[in-house]
C-alpha positions in Angstrom: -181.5 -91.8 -9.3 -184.8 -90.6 -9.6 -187.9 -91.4 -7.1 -189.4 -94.5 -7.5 -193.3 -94.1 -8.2 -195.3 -96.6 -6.0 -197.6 -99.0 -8.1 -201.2 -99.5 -7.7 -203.8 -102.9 -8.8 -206.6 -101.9 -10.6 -209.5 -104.1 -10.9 -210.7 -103.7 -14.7 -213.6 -106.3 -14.4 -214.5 -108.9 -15.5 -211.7 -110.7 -13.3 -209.4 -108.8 -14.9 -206.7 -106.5 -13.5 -203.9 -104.1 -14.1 -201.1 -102.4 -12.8 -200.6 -98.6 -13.1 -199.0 -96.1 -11.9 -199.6 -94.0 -8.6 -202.3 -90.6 -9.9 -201.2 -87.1 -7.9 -204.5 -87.8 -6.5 -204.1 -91.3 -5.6 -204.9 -92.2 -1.8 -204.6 -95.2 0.2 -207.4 -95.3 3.2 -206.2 -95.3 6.5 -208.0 -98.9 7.1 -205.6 -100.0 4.7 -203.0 -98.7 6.3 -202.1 -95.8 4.1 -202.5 -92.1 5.0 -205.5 -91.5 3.4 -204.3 -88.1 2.1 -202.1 -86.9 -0.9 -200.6 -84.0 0.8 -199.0 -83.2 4.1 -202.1 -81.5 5.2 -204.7 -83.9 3.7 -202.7 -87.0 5.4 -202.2 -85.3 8.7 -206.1 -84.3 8.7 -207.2 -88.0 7.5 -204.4 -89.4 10.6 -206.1 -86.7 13.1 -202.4 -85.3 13.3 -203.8 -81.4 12.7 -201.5 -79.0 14.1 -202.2 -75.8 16.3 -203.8 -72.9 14.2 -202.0 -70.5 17.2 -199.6 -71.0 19.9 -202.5 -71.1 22.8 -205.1 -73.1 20.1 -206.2 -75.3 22.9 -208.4 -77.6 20.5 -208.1 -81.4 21.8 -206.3 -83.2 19.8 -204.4 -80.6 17.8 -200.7 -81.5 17.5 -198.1 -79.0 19.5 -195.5 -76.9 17.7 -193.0 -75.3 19.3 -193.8 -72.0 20.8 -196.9 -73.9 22.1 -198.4 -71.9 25.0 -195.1 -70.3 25.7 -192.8 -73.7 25.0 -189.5 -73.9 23.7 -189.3 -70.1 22.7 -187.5 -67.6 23.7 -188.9 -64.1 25.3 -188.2 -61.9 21.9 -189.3 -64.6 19.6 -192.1 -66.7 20.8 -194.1 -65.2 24.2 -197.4 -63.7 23.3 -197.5 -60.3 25.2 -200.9 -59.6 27.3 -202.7 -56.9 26.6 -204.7 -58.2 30.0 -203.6 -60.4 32.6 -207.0 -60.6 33.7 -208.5 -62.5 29.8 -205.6 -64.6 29.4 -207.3 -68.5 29.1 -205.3 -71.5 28.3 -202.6 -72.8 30.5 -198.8 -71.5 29.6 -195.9 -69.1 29.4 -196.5 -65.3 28.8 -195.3 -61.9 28.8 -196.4 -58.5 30.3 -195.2 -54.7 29.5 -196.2 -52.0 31.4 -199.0 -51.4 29.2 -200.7 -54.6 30.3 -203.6 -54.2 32.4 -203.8 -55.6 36.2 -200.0 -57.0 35.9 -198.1 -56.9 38.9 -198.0 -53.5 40.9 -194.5 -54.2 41.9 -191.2 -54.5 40.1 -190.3 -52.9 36.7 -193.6 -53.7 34.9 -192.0 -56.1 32.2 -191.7 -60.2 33.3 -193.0 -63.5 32.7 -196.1 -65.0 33.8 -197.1 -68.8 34.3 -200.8 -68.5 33.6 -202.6 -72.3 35.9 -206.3 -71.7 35.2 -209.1 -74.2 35.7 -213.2 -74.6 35.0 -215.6 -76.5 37.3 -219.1 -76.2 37.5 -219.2 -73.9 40.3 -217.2 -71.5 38.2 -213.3 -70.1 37.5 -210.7 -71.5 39.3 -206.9 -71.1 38.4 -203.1 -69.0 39.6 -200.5 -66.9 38.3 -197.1 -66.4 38.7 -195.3 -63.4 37.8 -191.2 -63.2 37.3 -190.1 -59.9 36.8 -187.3 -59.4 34.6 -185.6 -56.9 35.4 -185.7 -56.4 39.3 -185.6 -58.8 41.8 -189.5 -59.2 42.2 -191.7 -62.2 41.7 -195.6 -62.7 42.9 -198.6 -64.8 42.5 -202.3 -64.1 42.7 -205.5 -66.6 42.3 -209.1 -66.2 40.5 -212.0 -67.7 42.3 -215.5 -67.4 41.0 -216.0 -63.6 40.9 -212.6 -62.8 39.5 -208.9 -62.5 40.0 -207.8 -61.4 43.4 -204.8 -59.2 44.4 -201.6 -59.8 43.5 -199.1 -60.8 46.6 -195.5 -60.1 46.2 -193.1 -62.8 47.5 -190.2 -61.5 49.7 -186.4 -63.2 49.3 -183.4 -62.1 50.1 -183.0 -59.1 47.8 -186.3 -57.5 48.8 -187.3 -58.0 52.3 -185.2 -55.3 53.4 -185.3 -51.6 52.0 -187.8 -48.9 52.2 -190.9 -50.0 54.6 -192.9 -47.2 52.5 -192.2 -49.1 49.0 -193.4 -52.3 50.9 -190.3 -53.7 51.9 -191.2 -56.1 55.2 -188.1 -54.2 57.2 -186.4 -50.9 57.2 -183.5 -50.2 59.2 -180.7 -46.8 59.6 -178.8 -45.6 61.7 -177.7 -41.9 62.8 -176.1 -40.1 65.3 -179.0 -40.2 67.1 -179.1 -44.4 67.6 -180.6 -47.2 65.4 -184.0 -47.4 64.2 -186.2 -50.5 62.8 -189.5 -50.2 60.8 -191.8 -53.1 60.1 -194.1 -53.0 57.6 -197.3 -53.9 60.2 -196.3 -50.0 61.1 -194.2 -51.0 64.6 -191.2 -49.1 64.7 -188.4 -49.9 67.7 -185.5 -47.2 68.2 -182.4 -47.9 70.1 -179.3 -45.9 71.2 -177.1 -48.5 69.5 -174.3 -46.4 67.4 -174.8 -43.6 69.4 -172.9 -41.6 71.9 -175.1 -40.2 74.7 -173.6 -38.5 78.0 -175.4 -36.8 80.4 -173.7 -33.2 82.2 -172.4 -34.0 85.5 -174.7 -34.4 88.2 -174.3 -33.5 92.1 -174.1 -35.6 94.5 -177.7 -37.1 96.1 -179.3 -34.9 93.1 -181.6 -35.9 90.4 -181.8 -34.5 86.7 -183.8 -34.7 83.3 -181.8 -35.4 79.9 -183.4 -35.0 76.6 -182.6 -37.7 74.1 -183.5 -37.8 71.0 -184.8 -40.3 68.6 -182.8 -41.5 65.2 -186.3 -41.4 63.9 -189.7 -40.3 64.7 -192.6 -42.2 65.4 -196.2 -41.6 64.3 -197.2 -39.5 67.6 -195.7 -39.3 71.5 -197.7 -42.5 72.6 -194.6 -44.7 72.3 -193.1 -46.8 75.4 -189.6 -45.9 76.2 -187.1 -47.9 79.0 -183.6 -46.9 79.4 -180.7 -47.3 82.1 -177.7 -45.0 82.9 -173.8 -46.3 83.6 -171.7 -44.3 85.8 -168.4 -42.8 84.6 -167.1 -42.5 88.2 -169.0 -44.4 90.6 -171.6 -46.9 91.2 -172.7 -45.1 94.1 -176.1 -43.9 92.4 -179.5 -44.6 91.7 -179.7 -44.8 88.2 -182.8 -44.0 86.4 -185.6 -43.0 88.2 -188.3 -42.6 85.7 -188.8 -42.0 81.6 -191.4 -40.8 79.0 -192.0 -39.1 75.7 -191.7 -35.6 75.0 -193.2 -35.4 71.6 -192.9 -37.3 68.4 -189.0 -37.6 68.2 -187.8 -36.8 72.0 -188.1 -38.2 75.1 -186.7 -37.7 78.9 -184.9 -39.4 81.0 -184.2 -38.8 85.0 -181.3 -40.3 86.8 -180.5 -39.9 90.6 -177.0 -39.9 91.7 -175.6 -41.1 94.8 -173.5 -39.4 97.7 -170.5 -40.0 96.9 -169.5 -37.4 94.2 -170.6 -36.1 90.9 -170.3 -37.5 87.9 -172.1 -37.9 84.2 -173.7 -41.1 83.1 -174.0 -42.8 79.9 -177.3 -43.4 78.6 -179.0 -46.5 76.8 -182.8 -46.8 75.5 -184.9 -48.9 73.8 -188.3 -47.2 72.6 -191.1 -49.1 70.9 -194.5 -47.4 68.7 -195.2 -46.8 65.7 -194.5 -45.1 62.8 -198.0 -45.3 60.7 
């Protein structure tokens, strides 16, 4: 069947009228409750139903399509990719490549980023998130007035622990030396834990120095450094008498026997500084 073509009144005069046909140019006004347009576009301009001339076409009143600031599209097909995080406008959904100036300083340089930005008076206010896709990184960063600040990365799970030097928060390894512990503030703390340290066996009533040495070295000498001694024979002893550095990786301790015989100790230590 073919389309119907909608009739129209027309007022000849003279209280006359007749009824004709619909023109291709034929509108009805919006008052009357028509569409006050012949085409799509003509209608949708005459109903204030204009769509977006771009994805981020912030114009009130402009109708959203999908791909609308990031919306409903996927990352090949729809994100617009920054050439600067830092010019980037309307509220939405982006990309970044390594290319893209001021994007994140950490992660692989590709990602995502949620772009919050806001205008008062007083002048530019707004956030951004950044997901990096493909490491396990994510940060945010803010602009206020002057311009956009540094970025901070967010620590989980999968990055709070690594390399203090690659700004992980911790660092931790261990040797045949002990245990140490790096934090990112630049304190390091070393331990004889994994470690097997023994002493040579020491007379009766004498005292001796043993050299330890540290699983990892600190920044300079100045670090603090407590340790204790076990017997492997008796308790008759004095245990450790006193301890300090000896230079950026070494340190002595002394340890008194008692009268009864010789014997060798085992030796624990704990040693706090710094490593930067």
């Amino acid at each position: 069947m073919a389309d119907k073509i909608p009739l129209k009144l027309v007022d000849n005069g003279s209280g006359s009228g007749s009824i004709t046909e619909f023109g291709s140019a034929d509108t009805v006004p919006v008052a009357q409750g028509g569409t006050g347009g012949n085409t799509q576009l003509t209608a949708q301009a005459a109903l204030g139903l204009v769509k977006q001339a771009s994805p981020t076409d912030g114009t009130a009143g402009s109708l959203l399509s999908v791909g609308a600031f990031g919306l409903g599209v996927s990352y090949t097909t729809g994100l617009q990719l920054l050439a600067s995080a830092d010019s980037v406008a309307p509220t939405g959904i982006y990309r970044y490549n390594s290319a893209t100036v001021s994007k994140p300083g950490f992660g692989s340089g590709f990602g995502e980023l949620l772009n919050l930005t806001a205008i008062s008076s007083s002048g530019n206010y707004g956030n951004q998130l950044a997901v990096d896709y493909a490491a396990d990184e994510m940060g945010f960063r803010r602009i206020s007035g002057s311009g956009w600040l540094p970025w901070n990365r967010l620590f989980h799970s999968a990055n709070a622990v690594g390399t203090v030097a690659q700004g992980a928060l911790v660092e931790t390894g261990t040797n045949a030396n002990g245990t140490y512990t790096k934090f990112i503030d630049g304190t390091m703390i070393c331990t004889s834990e994994g470690s097997n340290i023994t002493t040579a066996s020491i007379a009766a009533n004498a005292t001796t120095s043993s050299a330890i040495t540290m699983p990892a070295a600190f920044i300079n000498g100045a670090f603090s450094i407590a340790a204790s001694a076990y017997p492997t024979g008796y308790w008759d002893h004095y245990g450790v008498v006193g301890e300090a550095p000896s230079g950026t990786t070494t340190a002595v301790i002394f340890i008194r026997n008692g009268a009864t015989a010789a014997q060798a100790f085992a030796l624990k230590f704990t040693a706090t500084g710094r490593w930067k």
